[in-house]
Structures are given as C-alpha cells and as structure tokens.
PATOR-556417 format. One record per residue: x, y, z of N, C-alpha, C in turn. Coordinates in steps of 0.2 Angstrom, whole numbers, plus 5000, padded with zeros to 4 digits. Atoms other than C-alpha are relative to their C-alpha. Layout:
<atoms>
ATOM  X  Y  Z  X  Y  Z  X  Y  Z
...
</atoms>
This chain:
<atoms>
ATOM  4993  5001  5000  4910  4823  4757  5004  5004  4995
ATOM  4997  4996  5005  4924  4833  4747  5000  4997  4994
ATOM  4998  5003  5007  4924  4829  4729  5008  4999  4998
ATOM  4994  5000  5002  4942  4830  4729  5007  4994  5007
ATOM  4997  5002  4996  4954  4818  4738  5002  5005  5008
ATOM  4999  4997  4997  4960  4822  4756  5009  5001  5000
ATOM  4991  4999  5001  4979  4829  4757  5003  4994  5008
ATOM  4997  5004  4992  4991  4818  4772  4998  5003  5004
ATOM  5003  4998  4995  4984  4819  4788  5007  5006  5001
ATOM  4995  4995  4993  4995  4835  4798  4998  4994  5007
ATOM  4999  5001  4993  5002  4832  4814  4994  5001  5004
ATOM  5009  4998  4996  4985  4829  4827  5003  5006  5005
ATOM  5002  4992  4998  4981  4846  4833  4998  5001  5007
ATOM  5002  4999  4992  4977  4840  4851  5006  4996  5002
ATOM  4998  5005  4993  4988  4833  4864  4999  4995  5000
ATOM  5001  5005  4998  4990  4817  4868  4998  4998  5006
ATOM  5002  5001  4991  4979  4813  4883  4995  5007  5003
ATOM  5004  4995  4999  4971  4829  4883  4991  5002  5000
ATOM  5006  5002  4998  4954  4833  4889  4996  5003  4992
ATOM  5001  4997  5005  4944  4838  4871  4996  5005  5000
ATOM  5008  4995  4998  4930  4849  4879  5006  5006  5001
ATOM  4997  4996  4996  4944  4859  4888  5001  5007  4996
ATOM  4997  4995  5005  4947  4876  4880  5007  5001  5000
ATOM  4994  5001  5003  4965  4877  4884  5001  4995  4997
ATOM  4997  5004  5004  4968  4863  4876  4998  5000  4994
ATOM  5002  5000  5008  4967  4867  4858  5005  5007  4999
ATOM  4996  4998  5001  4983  4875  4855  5003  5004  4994
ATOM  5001  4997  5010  4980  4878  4834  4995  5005  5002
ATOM  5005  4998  4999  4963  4886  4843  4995  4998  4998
ATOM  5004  5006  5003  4953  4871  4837  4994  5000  5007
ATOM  5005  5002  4994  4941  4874  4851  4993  4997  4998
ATOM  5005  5004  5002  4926  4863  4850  4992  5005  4999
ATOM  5003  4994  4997  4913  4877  4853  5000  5006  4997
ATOM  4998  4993  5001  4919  4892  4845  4997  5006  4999
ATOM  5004  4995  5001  4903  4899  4839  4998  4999  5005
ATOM  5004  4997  4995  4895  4899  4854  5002  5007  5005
ATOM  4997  4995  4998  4908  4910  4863  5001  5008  4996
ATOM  5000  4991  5004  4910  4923  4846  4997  4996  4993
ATOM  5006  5001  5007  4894  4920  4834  5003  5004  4994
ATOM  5000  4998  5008  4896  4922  4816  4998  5010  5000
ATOM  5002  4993  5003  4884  4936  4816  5005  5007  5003
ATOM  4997  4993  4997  4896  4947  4826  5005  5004  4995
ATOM  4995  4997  5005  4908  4948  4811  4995  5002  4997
ATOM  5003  4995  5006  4896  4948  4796  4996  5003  4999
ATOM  5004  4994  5000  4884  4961  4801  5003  5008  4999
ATOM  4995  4994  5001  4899  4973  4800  5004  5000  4993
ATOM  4997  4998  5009  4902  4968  4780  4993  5002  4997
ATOM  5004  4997  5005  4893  4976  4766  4995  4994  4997
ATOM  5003  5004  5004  4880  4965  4759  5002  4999  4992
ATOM  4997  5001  5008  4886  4969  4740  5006  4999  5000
ATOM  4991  4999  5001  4903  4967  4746  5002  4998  4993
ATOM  4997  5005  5005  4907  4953  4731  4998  5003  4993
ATOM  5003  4998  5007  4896  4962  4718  5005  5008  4998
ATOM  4994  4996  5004  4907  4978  4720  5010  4999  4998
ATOM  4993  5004  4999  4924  4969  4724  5001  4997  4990
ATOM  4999  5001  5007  4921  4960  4706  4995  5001  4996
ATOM  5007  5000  5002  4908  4969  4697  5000  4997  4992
ATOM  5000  5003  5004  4913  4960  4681  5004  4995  4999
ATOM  4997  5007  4999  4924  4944  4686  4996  4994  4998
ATOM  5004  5006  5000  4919  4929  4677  4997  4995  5006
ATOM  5002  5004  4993  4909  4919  4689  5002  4991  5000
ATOM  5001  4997  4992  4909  4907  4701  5005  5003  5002
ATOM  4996  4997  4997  4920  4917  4711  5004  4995  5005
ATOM  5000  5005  4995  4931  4906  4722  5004  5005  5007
ATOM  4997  4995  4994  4936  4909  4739  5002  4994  5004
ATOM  4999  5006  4996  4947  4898  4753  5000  5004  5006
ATOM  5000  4995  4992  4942  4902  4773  5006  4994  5001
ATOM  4997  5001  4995  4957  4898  4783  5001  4999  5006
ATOM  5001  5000  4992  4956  4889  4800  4990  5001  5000
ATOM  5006  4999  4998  4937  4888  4798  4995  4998  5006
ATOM  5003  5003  4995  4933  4877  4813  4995  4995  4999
ATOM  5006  5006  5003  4917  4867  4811  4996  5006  4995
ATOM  5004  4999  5006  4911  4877  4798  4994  5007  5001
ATOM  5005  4996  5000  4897  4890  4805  5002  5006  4999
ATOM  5001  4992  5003  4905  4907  4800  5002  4998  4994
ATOM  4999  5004  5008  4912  4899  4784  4993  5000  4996
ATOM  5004  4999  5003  4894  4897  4780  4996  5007  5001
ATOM  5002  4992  4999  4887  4913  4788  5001  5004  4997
ATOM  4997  4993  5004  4900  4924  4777  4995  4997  4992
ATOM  5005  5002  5006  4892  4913  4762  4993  5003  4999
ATOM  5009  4996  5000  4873  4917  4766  5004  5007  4999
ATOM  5000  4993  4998  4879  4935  4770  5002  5001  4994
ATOM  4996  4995  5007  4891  4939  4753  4994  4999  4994
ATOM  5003  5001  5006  4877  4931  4742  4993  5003  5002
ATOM  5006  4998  5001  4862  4938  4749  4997  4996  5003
ATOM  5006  5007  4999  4853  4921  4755  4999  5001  5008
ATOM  5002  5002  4996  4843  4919  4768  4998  4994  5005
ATOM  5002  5007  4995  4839  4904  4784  4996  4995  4996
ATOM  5004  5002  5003  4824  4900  4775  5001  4998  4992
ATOM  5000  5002  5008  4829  4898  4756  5003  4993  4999
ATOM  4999  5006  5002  4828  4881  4750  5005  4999  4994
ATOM  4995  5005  5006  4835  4867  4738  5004  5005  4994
ATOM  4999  4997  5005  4834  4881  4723  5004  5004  4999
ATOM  4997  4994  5001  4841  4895  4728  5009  4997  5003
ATOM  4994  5003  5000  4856  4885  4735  5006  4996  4994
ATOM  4999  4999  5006  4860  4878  4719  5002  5005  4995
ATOM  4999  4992  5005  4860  4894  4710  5006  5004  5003
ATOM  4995  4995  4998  4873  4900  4724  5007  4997  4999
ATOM  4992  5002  5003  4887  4889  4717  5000  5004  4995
ATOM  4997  4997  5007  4886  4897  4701  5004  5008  4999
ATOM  4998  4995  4997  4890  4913  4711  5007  5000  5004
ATOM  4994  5001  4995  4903  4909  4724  5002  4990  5001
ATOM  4998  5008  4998  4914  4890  4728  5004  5002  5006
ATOM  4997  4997  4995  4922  4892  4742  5002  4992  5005
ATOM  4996  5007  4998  4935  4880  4749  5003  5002  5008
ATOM  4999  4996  4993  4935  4880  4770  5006  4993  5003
ATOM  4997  5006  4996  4950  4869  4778  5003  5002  5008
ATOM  4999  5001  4994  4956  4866  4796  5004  4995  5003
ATOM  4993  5005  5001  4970  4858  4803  4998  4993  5005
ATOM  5001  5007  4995  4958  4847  4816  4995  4997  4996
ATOM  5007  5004  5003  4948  4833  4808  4996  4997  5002
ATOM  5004  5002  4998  4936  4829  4819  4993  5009  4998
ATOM  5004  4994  5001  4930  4849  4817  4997  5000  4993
ATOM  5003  5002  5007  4930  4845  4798  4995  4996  4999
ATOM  5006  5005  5001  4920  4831  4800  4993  5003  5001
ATOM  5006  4996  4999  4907  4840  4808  4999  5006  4995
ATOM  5003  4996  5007  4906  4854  4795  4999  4997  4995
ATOM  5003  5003  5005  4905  4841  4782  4992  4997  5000
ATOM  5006  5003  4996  4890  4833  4792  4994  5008  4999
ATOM  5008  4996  4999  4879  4848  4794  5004  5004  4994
ATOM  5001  4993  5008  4885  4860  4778  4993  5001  4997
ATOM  5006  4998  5006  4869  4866  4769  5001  5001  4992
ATOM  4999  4997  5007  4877  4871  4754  5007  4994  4996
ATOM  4996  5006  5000  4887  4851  4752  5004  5003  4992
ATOM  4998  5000  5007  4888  4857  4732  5005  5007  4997
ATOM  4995  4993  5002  4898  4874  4733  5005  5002  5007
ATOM  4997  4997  4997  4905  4875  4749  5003  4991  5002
ATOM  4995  5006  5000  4921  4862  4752  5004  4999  5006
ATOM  4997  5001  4992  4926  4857  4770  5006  4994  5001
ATOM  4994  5003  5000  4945  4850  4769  5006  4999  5007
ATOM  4993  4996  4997  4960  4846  4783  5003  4999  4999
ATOM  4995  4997  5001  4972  4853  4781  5006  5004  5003
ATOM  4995  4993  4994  4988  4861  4791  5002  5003  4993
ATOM  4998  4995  5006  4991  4875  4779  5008  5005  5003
ATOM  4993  4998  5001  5008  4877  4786  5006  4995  4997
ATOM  4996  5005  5003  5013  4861  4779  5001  5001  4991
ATOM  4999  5000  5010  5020  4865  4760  4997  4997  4996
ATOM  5002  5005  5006  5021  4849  4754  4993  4996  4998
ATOM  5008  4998  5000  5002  4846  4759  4995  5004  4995
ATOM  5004  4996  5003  4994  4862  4754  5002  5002  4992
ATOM  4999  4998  5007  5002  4866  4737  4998  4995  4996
ATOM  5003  5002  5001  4997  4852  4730  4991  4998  4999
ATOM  5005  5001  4997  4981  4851  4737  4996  5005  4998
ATOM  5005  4994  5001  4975  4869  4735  5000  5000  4989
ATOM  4999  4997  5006  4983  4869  4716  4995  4995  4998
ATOM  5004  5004  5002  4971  4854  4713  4993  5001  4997
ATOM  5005  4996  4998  4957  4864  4719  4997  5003  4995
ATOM  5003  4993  5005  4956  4879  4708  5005  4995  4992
ATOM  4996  5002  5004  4966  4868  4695  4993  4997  4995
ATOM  5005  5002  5000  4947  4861  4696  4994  5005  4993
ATOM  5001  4993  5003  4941  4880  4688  5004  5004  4995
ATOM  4996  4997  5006  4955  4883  4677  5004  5007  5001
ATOM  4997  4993  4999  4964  4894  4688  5006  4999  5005
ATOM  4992  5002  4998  4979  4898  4698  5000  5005  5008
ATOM  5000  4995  4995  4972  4909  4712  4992  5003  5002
ATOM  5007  4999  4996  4958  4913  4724  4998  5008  4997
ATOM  5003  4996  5002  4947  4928  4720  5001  5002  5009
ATOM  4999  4994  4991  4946  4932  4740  5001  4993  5005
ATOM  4999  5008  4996  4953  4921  4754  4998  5004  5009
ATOM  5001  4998  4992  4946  4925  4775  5006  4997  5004
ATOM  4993  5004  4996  4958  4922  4788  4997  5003  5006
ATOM  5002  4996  4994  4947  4927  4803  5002  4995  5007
ATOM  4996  4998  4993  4956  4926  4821  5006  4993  4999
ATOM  4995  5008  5001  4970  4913  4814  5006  5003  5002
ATOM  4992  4997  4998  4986  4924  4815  5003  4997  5005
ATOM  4996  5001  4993  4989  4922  4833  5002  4992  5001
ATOM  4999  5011  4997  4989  4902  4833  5006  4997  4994
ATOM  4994  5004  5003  4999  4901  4818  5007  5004  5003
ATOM  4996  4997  4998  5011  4915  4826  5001  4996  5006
ATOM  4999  5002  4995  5011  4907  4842  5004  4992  5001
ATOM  4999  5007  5001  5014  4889  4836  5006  4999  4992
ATOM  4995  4999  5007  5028  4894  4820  5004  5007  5000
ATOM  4997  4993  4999  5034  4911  4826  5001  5004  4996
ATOM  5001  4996  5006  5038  4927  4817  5000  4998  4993
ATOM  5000  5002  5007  5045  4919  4803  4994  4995  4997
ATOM  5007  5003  5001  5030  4908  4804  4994  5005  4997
ATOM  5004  4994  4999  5018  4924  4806  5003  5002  4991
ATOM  4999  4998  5009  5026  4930  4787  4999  4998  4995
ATOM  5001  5006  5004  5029  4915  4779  4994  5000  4997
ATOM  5005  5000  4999  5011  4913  4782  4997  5006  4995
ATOM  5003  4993  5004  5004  4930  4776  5002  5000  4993
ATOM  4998  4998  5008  5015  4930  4761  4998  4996  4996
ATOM  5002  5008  5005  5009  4912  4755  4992  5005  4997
ATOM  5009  4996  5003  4990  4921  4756  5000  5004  4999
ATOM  4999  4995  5004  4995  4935  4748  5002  5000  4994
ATOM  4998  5003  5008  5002  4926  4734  4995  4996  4998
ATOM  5006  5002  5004  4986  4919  4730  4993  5000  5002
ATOM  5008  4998  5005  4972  4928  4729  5000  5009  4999
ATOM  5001  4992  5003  4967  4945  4723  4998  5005  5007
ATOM  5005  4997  4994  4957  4951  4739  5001  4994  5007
ATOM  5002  5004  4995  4960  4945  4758  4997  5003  5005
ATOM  5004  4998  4992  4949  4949  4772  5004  4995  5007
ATOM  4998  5001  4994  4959  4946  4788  4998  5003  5006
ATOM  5003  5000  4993  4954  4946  4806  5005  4997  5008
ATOM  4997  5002  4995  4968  4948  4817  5000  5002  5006
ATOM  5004  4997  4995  4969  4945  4835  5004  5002  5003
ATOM  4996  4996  4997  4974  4958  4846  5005  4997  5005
ATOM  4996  5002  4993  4991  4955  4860  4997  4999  5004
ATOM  5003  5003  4993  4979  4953  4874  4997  4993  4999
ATOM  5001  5007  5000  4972  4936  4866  5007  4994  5001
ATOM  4995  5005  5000  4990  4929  4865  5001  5001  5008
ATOM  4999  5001  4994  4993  4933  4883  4995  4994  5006
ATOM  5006  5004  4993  4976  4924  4890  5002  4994  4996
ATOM  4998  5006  5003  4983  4911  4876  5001  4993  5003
ATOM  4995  5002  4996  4997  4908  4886  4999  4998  5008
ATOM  5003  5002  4992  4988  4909  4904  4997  4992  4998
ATOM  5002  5008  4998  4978  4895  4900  5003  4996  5000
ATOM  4996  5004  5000  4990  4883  4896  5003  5000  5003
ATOM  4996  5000  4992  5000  4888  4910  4993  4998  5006
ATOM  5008  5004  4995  4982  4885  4922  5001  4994  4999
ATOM  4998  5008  5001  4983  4869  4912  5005  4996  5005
ATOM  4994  5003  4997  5000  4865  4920  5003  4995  4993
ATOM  4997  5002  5006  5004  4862  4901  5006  5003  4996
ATOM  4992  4996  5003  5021  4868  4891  4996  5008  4996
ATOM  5001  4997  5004  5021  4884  4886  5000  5000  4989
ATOM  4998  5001  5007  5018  4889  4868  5008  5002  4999
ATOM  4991  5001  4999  5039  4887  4860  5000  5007  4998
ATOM  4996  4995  5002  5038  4905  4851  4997  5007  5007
ATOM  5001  4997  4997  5029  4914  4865  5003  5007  5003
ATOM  4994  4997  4998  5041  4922  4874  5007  5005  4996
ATOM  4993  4995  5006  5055  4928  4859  4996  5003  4993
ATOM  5003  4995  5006  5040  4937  4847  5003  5006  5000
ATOM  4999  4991  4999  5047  4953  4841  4994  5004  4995
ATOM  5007  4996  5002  5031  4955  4831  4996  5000  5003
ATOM  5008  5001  4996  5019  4962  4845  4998  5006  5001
ATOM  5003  4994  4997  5010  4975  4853  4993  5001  4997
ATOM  5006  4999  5002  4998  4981  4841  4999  4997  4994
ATOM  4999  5005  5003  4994  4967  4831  4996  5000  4994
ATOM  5005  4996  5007  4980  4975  4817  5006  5003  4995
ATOM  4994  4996  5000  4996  4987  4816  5005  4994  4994
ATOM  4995  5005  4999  5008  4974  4815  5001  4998  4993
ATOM  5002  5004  5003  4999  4964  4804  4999  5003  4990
ATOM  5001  4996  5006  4995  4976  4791  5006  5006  4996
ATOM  4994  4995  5004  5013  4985  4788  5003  4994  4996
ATOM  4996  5007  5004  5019  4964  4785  4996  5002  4992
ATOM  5004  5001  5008  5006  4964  4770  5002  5008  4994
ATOM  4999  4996  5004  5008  4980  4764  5007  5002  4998
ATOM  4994  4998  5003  5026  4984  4764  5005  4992  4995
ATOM  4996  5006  5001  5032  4965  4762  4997  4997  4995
ATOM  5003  5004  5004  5018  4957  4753  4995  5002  4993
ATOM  5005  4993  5007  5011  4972  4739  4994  5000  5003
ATOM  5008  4998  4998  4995  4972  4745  4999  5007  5000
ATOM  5004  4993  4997  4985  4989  4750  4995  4998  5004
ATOM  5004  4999  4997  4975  4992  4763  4993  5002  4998
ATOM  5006  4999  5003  4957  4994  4755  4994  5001  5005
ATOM  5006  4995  4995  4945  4996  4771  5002  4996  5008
ATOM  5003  5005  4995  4941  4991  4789  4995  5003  5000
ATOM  5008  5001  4998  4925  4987  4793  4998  5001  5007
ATOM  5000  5003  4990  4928  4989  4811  5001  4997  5005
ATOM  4999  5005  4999  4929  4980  4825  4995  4995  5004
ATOM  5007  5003  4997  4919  4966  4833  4998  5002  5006
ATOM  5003  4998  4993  4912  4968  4850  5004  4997  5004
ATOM  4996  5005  4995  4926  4955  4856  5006  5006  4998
ATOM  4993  4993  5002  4938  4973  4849  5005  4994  4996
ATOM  4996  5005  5004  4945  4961  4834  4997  5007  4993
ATOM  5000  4996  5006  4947  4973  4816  5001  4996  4995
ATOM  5003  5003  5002  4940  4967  4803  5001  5004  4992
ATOM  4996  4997  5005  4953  4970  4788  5001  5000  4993
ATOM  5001  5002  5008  4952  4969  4768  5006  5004  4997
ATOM  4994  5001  5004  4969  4968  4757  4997  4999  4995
ATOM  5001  5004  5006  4969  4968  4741  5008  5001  4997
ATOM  4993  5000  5005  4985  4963  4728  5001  5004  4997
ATOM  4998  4997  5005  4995  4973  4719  5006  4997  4995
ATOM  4996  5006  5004  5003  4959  4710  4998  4999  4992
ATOM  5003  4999  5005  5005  4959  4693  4995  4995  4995
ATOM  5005  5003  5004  4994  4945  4687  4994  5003  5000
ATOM  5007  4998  5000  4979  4953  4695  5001  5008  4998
ATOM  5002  4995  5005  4982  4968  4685  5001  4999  4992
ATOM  5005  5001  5006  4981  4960  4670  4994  4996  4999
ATOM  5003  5002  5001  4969  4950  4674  4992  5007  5000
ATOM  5006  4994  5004  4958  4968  4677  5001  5003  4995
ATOM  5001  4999  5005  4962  4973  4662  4995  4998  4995
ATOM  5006  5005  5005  4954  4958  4653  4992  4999  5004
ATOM  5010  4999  4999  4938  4960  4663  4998  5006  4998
ATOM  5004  4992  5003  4936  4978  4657  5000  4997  4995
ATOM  5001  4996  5006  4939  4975  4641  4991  4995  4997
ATOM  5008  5003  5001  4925  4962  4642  4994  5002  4999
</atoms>
C-alpha cells in the first residue's frame, strides 16, 4: 500500500453500465489489458541502459521520478528494472538497494488498475502506485507536493508520460493538451514523453462510435493535430522552455519515444550546485 494518504477519489473513469473488458470502453485509455497488446519491452529496449547515470552523473541520490497514466503498473516497473540495470531474477537484496538509486511515483486515474499494481509490485518499497486524475488541480497539487515534500524537494528529477497525450487531449481539449504539458514541464528537470500519433485518435473515435457511445466532446474542434510528435514537441519547446534532447525512436506500433529536458531556472542552479560538489 502507498505510505502516503490517497488524494479524493476523481470522477470514475468508466461509464456507467459499461462493459469493463471492452476496449472501447475506456475513454481515459484505462484498458484492462494494455501490456498484452503493447509490451513494456517494446519501449524500453529502445532506451540506453545508462540513461539515468548519464542524465544525472552527479545528482544527489535517490533520484525521483512520476510515470503518468501508468495503468496497472508493468511498464512502470519494466522502465525501473531497465534504468537501474536489474534483472527478473534479482532478489530481496538488490531490490532494496534500488530505492536508494531511484523512488519513483506511478499514478492513474482508474482505481481498480492501481489496485492491481499495488497487488503485484515487486519493488512495494521504492516504487508508489497512487489514483489520481492529474488534471484535477486541487487533487494533484497537494498530493504530488506531499510526495517529494517527503525527500525535501520541489520537483521530480524525470517524469514518463508514455501514450497519455491523446486521452488527456481528447477528454480536456487543446487547452487541456497545454495546460497539461506545461504543469509536467514545470516540474521536473527531464521528461521522457511518448506521444500518440493522429491515427490513434481517429481509431479512438471509431470505437466508441462501434460502441454506439457519445463521441469524445473535443474531437471534432482540435486545432492541434496532424503530426502529433511534431505538435507536441513545438508545445514544449517554444511554450514550456524545454529542449529537445533526443529521440530514441519509434516503437513498432510507430510511437517516438521523446526526451525534454528544462531550461528553467531552478534547474540551472541546481547544476551548478552539483558541479561544484
């Protein structure tokens, strides 16, 4: 269980009456299933193994990080095994010793999904399975500042956001889509983003029209679309200071696989004070 209170439930993330297996129904993208369709390993065999050692080669440790929208939890943990080096096989010991390296805070806006991550986590002592709708303000601010308030700090070291865009864009509209980005750009130094291309919002949209359910409300009147990497990546850079620091590629499902980093002034004082360390 989370060592820290849970924030107010958010609005439920399914339908009322809706069937819970069903793929279109899961409108936040809360599908029950998700790795089975697009496995962990298909992102993180396309990140560097030393990513975090070169990212912070002298950051006081642990390092903290919040995945966004992580579902039930198996690439949440997958990127953990992957950024620290650990293997299937490594026991009680070496899992212990990976808090001291990495904390890492996963939330999601459906609590049945959290459950189930809380339920099988490997790593119960460094890795934090919370719900949360992190479009909700008065929820998340609170809640997050608690968090790292926990660590003595004001701001994540690196935050994931892989394939969330489109559900918070389709479900809060452009202004939604900004709002958004610019909240995760104001707190943390590095974000690894994984946005999804325009053709997943269109098959978004088919389902729940198949369903014979209500369109999503921003659908129809996005003026941010087309090329949605693109897109996504002028938002952050021109609007939210970031830079563009690498792709890594894209998956096999053709998703790019994007790393931001801040150009905010806290996080250049704060590498100052790591150098002189």
């Amino acid at each position: 269980p989370s060592p820290f209170p849970p924030p107010p439930p958010p609005a439920a993330p399914m339908s009322e009456g809706s069937p819970a297996l069903e793929p279109g129904a899961a409108p936040y993208g809360n599908f029950p299933n998700y790795s089975r369709f697009h496995p962990p390993e298909g992102r993180v065999s396309l990140l560097p193994g030393g990513l975090l050692r070169s990212l912070f080669p002298s950051a006081a440790r642990p390092l903290l990080g919040l995945d966004v929208g992580c579902n039930s939890g198996e690439l949440s943990v997958a990127l953990y095994r992957h950024l620290l080096g650990l293997q299937e096989s490594e026991g009680s010991l070496e899992q212990t010793a990976a808090g001291k390296d990495l904390n890492l805070l996963c939330c999601d806006i459906d609590p049945v999904l959290i459950e189930r991550a809380q339920q099988f986590s490997p790593f119960p002592a460094s890795i934090s399975f919370a719900h949360l709708d992190i479009m909700d303000s008065s929820a998340r601010e609170p809640f997050l500042s608690s968090y790292l308030g926990r660590f003595g700090r004001s701001n994540f070291d690196i935050i994931f956001c892989m394939s969330v865009t489109m559900w918070i864009h389709l479900n809060h509209g452009d202004s939604g889509l900004m709002e958004f980005l610019s909240f995760l750009s104001s707190l943390c130094k590095y974000l690894l983003i994984e946005p999804q291309p325009w053709k997943c919002y269109r098959a978004a949209a088919r389902r729940l029209r198949k369903l014979g359910r209500k369109d999503f409300d921003h659908f129809r009147s996005l003026a941010i679309n087309g090329d949605m990497a693109e897109r996504i990546t002028q938002i952050l850079t021109k609007d939210c200071t970031m830079e563009l620091v690498c792709c890594f590629g894209n998956t096999s499902w053709d998703r790019s696989l994007l790393l931001f980093k801040s150009n905010g002034s806290n996080d250049k004082g704060r590498e100052s004070s790591e150098q002189e360390q």
